[in-house]
C-alpha positions as CSV (number, residue, x, y, z in Angstrom):
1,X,-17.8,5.0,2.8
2,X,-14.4,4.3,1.5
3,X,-13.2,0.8,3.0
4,X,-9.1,0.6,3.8
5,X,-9.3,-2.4,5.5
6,X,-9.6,-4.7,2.5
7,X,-6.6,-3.1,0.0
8,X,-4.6,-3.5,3.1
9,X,-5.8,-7.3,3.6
10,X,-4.8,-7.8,0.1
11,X,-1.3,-6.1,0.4
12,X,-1.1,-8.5,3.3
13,X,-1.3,-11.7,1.3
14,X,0.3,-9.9,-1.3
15,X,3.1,-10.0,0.8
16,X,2.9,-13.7,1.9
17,X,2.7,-14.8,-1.4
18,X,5.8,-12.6,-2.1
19,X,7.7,-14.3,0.8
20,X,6.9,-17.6,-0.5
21,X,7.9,-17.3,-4.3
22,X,11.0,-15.9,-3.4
23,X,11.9,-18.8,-0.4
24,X,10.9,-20.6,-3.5
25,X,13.3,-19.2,-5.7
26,X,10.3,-17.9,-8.2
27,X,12.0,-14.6,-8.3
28,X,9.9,-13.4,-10.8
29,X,6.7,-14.3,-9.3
30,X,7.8,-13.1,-5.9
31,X,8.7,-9.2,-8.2
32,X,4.9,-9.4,-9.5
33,X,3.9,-9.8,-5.9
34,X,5.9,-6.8,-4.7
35,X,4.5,-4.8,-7.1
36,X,0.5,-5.8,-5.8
37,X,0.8,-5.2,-2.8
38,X,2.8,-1.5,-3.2
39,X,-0.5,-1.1,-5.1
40,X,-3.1,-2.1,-2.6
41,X,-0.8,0.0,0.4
42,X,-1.3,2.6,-1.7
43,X,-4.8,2.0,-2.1
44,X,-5.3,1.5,1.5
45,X,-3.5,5.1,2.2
46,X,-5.8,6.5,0.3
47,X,-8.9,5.3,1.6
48,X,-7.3,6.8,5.3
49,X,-6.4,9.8,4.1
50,X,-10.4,9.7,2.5
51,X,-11.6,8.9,6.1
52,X,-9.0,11.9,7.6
53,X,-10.7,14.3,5.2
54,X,-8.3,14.3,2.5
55,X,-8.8,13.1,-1.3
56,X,-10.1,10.3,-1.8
57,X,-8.4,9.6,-5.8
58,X,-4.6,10.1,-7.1
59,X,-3.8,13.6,-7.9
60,X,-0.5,15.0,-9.7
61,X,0.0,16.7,-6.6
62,X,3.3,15.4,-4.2
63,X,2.6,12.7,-1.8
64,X,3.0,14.4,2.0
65,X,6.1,13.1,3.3
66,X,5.8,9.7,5.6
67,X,7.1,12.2,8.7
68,X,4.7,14.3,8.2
69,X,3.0,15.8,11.2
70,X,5.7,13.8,13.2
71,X,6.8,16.1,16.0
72,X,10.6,17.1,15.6
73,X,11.0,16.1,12.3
């Protein structure tokens, strides 16, 4: 089975370490960060859209819109 929980752990402290580099002033650092944890929320979407049914790899086809399947939208 196809975990999401720990890509999205690691986007988390991706994040924190992110927050700190840049309260730091470690700009650079805190632009590596950013760019970890977009890659581990990606990695965590795709595990859910594994468990919904969906792929479970990177396709060339379009990413579904984030309002998908919202009503009214």
């Amino acid at each position: 089975m196809i975990d999401y929980s720990y890509p999205c752990m690691m986007a988390e402290r991706a994040l924190k370490d992110l927050h700190n580099a840049a309260i730091e002033g470690r700009i650079n650092d805190a632009k590596e960060h950013a760019m970890a944890a977009l890659a581990e929320v990606r990695l965590t979407y795709q595990a859910l859209r594994h468990m919904q049914g969906g792929i479970s790899h990177f396709s060339d086809t379009a990413t579904p819109a984030l309002t998908e399947g919202v009503p009214g939208r």
